[in-house]
N, C-alpha and C positions, 0 to 999 in steps of 0.2 A: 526283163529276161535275165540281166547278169544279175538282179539280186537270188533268182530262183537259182541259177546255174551252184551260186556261192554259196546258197542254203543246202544244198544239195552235195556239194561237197565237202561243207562243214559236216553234215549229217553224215556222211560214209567216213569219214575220219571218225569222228567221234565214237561211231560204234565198230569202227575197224579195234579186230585183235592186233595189234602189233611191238614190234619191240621200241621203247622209248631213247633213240641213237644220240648219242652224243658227236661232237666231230671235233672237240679240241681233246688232247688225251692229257694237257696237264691238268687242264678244269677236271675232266671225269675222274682224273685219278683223286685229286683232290677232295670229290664228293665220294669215292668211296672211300676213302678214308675215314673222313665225318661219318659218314653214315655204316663201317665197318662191315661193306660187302666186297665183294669177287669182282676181278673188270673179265670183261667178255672184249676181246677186240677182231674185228671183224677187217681182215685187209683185202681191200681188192683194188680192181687196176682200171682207169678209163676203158670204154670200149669194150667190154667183157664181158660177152654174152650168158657165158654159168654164172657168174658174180650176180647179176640185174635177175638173173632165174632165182637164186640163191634166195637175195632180198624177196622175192615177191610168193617163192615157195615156199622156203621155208621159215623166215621170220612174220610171216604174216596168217593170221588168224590158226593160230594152230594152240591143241590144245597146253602147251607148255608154255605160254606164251606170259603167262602171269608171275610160272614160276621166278623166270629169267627175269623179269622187271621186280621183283619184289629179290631176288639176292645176288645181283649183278648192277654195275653200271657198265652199260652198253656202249661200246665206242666202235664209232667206222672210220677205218682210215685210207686214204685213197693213194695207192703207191705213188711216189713224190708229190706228194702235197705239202705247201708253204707251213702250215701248223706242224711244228716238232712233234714226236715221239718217237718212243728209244727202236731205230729203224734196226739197230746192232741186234740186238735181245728180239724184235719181230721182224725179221726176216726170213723171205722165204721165194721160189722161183716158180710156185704155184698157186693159182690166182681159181676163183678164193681161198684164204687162210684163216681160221677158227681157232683164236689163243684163247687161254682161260686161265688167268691170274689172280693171285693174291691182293690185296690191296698195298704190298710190298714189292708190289711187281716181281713176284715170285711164281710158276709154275706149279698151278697145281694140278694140271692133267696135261699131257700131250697134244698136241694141234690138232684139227681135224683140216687137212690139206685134201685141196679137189673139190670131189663134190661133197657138199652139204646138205643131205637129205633129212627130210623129217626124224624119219628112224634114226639114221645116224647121231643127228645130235641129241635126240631122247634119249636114249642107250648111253651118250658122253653127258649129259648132266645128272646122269644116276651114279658116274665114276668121279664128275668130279666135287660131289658133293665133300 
């Protein structure tokens, strides 16, 4: 029974659309650097019922969902979590928070603070191309 349970949820992962999250922001930055794409960083906060909406609405099976892994490295960061990132530079008092950087940690679109709808960030990756 747990080997079905485990194939079963390998099998929905696997064919789940989803964004590929990193959770350390020096590694991620690091690989985009190498790899010379955009970070996407995604902040949100224990306990945060839009946040866990957020993740399940609109980072998951939608159809932009390739774009953003093929020119981004995705990073989520959990407000005070022990792994560094520049808290200065992504700060904000609304949970969830939507950066979109350079691989220089440079801004290259405005945040999307609040809610994070499908629409909404379709619309901000045609801006922050």
């Amino acid at each position: 029974m747990r080997l079905f349970i485990f194939i079963a949820i390998l099998s929905f992962t696997l064919n789940a659309n989803h964004i590929n999250w990193h959770g350390n922001f020096d590694r991620a930055h690091q690989q985009a650097i190498t790899e010379n794409k955009k970070l996407m960083v995604l902040l949100i906060k224990k306990d945060c019922d839009e946040c866990k909406r957020t993740i399940i609405e609109t980072f998951t099976n939608q159809p932009y969902i390739k774009e953003i892994n093929d020119n981004f490295i995705s990073i989520i960061v959990i407000k005070s979590q022990k792994e560094s990132y520049p808290i200065e530079m992504l700060y904000t008092f609304v949970y969830p928070t939507l950066f979109f950087l350079d691989n220089r940690e440079l801004f290259v679109c405005n945040p999307i603070r609040g809610e994070i709808t499908p629409d909404r960030l379709q619309n901000y990756l045609k801006q922050c191309d």
